[in-house]
Each structure stands twice: as structure tokens, then as C-alpha cells.
C-alpha positions in Angstrom: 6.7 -49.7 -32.1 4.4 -46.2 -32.0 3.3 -44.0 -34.3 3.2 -40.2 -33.5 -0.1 -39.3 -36.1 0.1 -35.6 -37.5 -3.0 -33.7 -38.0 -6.1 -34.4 -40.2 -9.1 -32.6 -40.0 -11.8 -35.3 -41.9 -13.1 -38.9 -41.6 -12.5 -40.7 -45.0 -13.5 -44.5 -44.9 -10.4 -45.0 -47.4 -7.9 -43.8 -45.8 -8.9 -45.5 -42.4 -8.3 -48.7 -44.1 -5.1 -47.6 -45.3 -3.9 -46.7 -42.5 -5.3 -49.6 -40.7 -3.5 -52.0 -43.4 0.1 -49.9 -42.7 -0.7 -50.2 -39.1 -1.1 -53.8 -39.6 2.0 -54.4 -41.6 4.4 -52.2 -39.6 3.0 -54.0 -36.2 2.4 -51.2 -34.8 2.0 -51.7 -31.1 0.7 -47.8 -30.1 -0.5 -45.0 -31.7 -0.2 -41.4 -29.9 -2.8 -38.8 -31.3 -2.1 -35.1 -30.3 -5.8 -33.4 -31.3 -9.4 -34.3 -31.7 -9.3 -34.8 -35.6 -6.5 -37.3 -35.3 -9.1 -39.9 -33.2 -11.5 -39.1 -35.9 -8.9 -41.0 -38.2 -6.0 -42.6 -36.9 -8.2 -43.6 -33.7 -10.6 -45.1 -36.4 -7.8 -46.9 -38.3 -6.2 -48.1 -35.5 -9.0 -50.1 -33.7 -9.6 -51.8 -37.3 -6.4 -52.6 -37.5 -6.7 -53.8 -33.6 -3.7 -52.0 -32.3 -3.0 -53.0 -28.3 -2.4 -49.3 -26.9 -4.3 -46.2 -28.6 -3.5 -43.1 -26.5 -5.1 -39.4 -27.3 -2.8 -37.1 -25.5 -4.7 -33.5 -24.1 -3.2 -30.5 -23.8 -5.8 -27.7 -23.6 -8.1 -27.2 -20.1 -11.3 -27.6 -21.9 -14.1 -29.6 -21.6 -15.1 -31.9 -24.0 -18.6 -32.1 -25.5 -20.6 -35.0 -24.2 -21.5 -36.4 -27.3 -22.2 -39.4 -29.4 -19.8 -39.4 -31.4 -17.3 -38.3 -28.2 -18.5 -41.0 -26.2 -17.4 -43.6 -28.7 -14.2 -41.6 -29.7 -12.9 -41.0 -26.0 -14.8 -43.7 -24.4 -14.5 -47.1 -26.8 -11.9 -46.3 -28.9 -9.4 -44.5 -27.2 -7.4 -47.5 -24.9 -5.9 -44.5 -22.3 -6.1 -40.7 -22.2 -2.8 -38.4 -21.8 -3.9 -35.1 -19.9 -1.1 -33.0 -19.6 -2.4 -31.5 -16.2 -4.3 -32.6 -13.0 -6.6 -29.5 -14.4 -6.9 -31.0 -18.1 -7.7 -34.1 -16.4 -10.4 -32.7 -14.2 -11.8 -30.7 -17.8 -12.0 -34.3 -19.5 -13.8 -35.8 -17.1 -16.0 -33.1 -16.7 -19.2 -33.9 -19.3 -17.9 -37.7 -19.4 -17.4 -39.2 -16.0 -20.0 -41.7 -17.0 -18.2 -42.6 -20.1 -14.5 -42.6 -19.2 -13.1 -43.7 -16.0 -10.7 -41.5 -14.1 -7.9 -44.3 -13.8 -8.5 -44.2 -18.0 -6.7 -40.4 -17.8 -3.1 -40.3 -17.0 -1.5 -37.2 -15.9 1.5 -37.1 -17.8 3.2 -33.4 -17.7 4.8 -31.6 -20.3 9.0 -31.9 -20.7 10.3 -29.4 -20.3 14.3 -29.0 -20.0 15.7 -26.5 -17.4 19.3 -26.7 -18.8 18.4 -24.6 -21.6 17.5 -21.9 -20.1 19.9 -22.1 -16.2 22.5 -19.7 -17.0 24.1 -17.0 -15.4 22.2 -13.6 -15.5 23.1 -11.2 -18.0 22.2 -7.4 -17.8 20.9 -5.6 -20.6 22.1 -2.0 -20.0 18.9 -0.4 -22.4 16.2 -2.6 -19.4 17.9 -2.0 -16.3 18.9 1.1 -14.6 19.6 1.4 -11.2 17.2 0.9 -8.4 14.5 0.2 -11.0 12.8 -3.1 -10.7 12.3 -5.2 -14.3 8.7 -7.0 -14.8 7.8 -9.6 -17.0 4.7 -11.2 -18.8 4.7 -13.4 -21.8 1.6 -14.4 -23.6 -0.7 -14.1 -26.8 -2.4 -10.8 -26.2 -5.8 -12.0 -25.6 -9.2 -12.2 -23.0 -7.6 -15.3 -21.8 -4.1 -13.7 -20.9 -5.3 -11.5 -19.1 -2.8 -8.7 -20.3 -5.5 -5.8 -19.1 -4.7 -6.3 -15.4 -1.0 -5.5 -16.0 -2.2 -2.2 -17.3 -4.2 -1.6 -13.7 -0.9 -2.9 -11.9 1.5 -0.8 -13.8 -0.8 2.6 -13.2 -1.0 1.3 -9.5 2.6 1.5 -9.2 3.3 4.5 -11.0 0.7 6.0 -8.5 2.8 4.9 -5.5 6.0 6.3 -7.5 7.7 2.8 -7.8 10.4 2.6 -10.4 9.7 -0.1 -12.6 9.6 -0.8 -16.4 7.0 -3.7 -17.3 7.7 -5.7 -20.5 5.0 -7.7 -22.4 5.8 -10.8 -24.6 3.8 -11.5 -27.5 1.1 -10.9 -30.6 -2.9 -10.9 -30.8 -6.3 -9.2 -31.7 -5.7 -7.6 -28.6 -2.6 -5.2 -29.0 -4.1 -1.9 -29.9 -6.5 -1.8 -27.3 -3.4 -2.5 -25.0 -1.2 0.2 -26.3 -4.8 2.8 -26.0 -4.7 1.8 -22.2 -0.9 2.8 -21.9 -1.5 6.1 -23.3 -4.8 6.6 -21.8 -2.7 6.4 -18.8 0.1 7.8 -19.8 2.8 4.6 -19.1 4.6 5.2 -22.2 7.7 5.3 -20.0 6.8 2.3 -18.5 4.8 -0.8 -20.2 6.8 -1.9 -23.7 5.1 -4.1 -25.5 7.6 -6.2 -27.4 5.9 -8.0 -29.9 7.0 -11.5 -31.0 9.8 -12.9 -29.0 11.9 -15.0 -30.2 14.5 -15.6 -27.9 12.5 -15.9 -24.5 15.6 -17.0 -22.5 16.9 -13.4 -23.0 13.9 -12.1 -22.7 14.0 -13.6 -18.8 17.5 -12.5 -18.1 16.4 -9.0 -18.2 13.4 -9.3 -15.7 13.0 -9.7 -12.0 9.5 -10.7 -11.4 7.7 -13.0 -14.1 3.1 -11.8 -14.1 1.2 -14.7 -15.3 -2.1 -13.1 -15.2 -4.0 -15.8 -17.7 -7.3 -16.6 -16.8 -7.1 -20.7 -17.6 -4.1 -22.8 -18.5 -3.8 -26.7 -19.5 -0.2 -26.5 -18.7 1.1 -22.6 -18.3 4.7 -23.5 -20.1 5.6 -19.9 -20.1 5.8 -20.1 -16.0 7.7 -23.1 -16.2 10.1 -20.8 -18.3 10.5 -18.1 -15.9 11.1 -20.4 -12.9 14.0 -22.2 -15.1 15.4 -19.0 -14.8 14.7 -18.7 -11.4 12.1 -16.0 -11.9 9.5 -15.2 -8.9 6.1 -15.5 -10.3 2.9 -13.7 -9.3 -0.3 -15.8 -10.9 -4.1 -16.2 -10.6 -4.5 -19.3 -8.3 -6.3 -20.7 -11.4 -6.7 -24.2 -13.7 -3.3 -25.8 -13.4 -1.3 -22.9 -12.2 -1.0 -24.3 -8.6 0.3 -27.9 -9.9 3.3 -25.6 -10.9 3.6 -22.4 -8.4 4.1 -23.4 -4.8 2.6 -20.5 -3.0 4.8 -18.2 -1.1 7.8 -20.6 -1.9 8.3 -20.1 -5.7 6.0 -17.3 -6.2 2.1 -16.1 -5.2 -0.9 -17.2 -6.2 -4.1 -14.9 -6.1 -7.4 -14.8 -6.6 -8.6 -14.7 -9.8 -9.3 -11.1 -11.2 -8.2 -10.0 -8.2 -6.1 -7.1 -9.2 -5.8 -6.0 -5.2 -4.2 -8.9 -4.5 -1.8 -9.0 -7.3 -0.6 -5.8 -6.5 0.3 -6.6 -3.1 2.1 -9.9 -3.7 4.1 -8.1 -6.6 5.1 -5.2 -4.2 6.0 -7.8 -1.9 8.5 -9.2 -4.2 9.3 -5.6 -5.4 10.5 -4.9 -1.8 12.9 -7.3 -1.2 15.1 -8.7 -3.4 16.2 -11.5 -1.0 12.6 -13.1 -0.8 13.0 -12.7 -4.9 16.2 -14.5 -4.8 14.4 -17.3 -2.7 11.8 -17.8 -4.4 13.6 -17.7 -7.8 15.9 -20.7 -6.4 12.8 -23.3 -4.8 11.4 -22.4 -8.4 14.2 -24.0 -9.7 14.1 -26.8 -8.0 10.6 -27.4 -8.0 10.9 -27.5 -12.1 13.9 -29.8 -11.4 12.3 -32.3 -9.8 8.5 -32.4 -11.2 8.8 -31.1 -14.6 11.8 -32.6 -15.8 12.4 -34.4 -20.2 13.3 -37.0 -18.2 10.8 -38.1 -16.0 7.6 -37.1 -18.5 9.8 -39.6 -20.3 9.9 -41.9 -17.9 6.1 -41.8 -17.6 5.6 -42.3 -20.9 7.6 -45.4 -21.7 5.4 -46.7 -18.1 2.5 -46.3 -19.9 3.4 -47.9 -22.8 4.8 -50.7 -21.0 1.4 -51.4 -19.1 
């Protein structure tokens, strides 16, 4: 039997031998934390209550701090470590390669399930117009998101006189100094922010070309959206965005803050709408075969099961 813990953001002597006694009496044979408090506690309560298999499961590219308390968390009481990227796994290791052993870190990637969102292409008649290519970006609006160099790609391509309408996905601190740059240069009639999106499926049937301009990623899930539906993405060859994008097969990856080359692998892709096509099927597959519920499953129970 395992326990998924939920989140608590204290150490309390009490309730670590509660939870050690339930833990005890329920046989628990794993316990799965999500977040750095939940060690604190459940990690705790679990080695008192000596269960076989206790796994703290990563999901954010950053490193941890190399300290005393960190060292005994990640290092003695933790039994394996769940990264959910060859990039996460790089970031833990990073400030405690002398405390944790790689083979301790499992790279176990996020599920993700591609049949609910492979469908057939529907065209919204307010996006598209003819001849005029649909781009996409998704993403809280933030430093890390990187949101600024659609704004220098969009005035790039209203300079060369491409017809294009760029919509952006998403809420944060940094939408009114977006929506300044749009009118600063004067691409009302061509960058929307949308807000909140609810319904991102829809949101991808109405684009062409999916821009993941972030500037670090554990695991980029909005990507593996977009090539679920078969979406050519341009990216910043950054943390784990190569474990996903196959360059020049399901999309480009550039370097990072390099808003030269961003432009040209999105004209590429602008140009022809055969390589989009391409591109927009191997992504597909690739998310298919590597990023499947399934096989994270799969890897999961084999970790267990060790």
C-alpha cells in the first residue's frame, strides 16, 4: 500500500508520531511526497514508523540548498528521489552530489495523455482569415516565460509585412507591461492577450505554430500540449526543453535569448506549411511514445516494486 501525503508547511513532533503510528497500523509499504514541507513531516513520520520505500517526487528545475537539514532530509531519509526531468535531476544533484547518489534520482516523466487533446482541427472563423498564419504561446506572464521576446518577434514580422495574429495564454505581474509594449509598437492588430484559458485544447486548434520562449522548465507541460495536437514548436534550447522537442523534427530549438534565431526558425515554419504539417505529426509521435499515462505508470509501479 502507498500513501500520496498532501501539503504541510511545519514540523510538529506530535503529529510525526501520529502519523508514524497510522503508518504503522495501515502497513503502509511507501509513502510519495510531492514538495519540500511534506519530507519535513511525512518523511519524518515515516522513517519512525520504518516504512520500506520513502520517495520525494521533484517537479521544479531548481537546485536545492546544500544544507543540514537537506542533507539529512534528501540524503538519509528520503529511500529514492522522483525528478520529473533529466534537467530536474541534474538541478538535485547540483549542491548534493556528495550527499545523494545519482542512481538515488529516478527520472520518471510526467503523464501526460495525448487522447485528450488528438482531434480533428477545428477553425475558429473570429482567428483565422485567409493566408494569415495563427501563433501560439501559453504561459504565466512572467521573467521566466519569457513573454517579452514574442513582442520583439511579432514587431519583426509586422516589419517584414507577414500576416499573422499572435495569441498569448495566461495571467501574471507581468501583463501591463506586455500590453504597454503592444501599443508602444503599435500590434494592437496583432498580439491578443487572452487572459486565463481554460480550455487550452481549443485554444491549440486555432494556432499553427506553438512559441515556448521560457527561460527554464522542470518539465514544459504546455509543449507537450501543443505537440498532442500536433503543433510545431519553436523553443529556447534550454533545461528540459530538448528531452521533449526533437530539433528540426518536431519543432526548433534556439539559443537562449536569442531572438535572431527565433525569428528565423518561426519564419521557417511560417513559410511552408508542409514542414508544419511534418513536424506537427513526429511531435505526435514522439509524445506517443516517451510521454505516455501509461508508461510514467509503468515506471512507477517498477519503482515501487524494487
Amino acid at each position: 500500500r502507498a500513501v500520496k501525503t498532501g501539503r504541510l508547511s511545519f514540523l510538529n513532533v506530535f503529529k510525526i508520531l501520529k502519523l508514524a503510528t497510522y503508518f504503522k497500523k495501515q502497513k503502509i509499504e511507501a509513502v510519495i511526497m510531492n514538495g519540500p514541507n511534506d519530507v519535513k513531516l511525512f518523511g519524518f513520520a515515516a522513517k519512525v514508523a520504518r516504512v520500506p520505500k520513502i520517495i520525494y517526487r521533484r517537479g521544479i528545475a531548481v537546485p536545492i540548498k546544500n544544507s543540514f537539514l537537506n542533507r539529512i532530509l534528501y540524503g538519509k531519509i528520503c529511500t529514492r528521489i522522483i525528478a520529473n526531468s533529466e534537467e530536474t535531476k541534474r538541478r538535485v544533484l547540483q549542491n548534493l552530489n556528495a550527499t545523494i547518489p545519482p542512481e538515488k534520482v529516478k527520472v520518471i516523466y510526467n503523464s501526460f495523455n495525448w487522447t485528450d487533446y488528438h482531434a480533428d482541427k477545428v477553425e475558429d472563423k473570429n482567428v483565422k482569415q485567409a493566408e494569415m498564419i495563427v501563433l501560439g504561446n501559453a504561459g504565466r506572464l512572467c521573467k521566466q516565460k519569457g513573454q517579452k521576446y514574442l513582442i520583439e518577434l511579432a514587431t519583426a514580422l509586422k516589419n517584414k509585412n507577414i500576416r499573422f495574429k499572435l495569441l498569448i495564454a495566461g495571467e501574471g505581474e507581468l501583463r501591463d507591461e506586455l500590453n504597454k509594449s503592444i501599443f508602444e509598437n503599435e500590434l494592437q492588430q496583432h498580439v491578443e492577450l487572452l487572459g486565463f484559458v481554460h480550455d487550452m485544447k481549443a485554444f491549440l486548434q486555432k494556432i499553427d505554430i506553438f512559441l515556448f520562449p521560457s527561460l527554464w522548465e522542470g518539465f514544459g507541460f504546455a509543449i507537450a500540449e501543443a505537440m498532442a495536437m500536433q503543433k510545431p514548436v519553436v523553443a529556447f534550447n534550454v533545461s528540459s526543453n530538448p528531452e521533449l522537442i526533437e530539433h528540426e523534427k518536431t519543432g526548433f530549438l534556439v539559443s537562449s535569448e536569442n531572438i535572431q534565431q527565433f525569428e528565423e526558425a518561426t519564419f521557417r515554419l511560417i513559410q511552408s506549411s508542409l514542414l508544419r504539417a511534418n513536424m506537427g505529426n513526429e511531435g505526435l509521435q514522439h509524445i506517443k511514445q516517451k510521454f505516455s499515462t501509461d508508461k510514467s505508470l509503468q515506471d512507477l509501479l517498477c519503482l515501487l516494486r524494487e
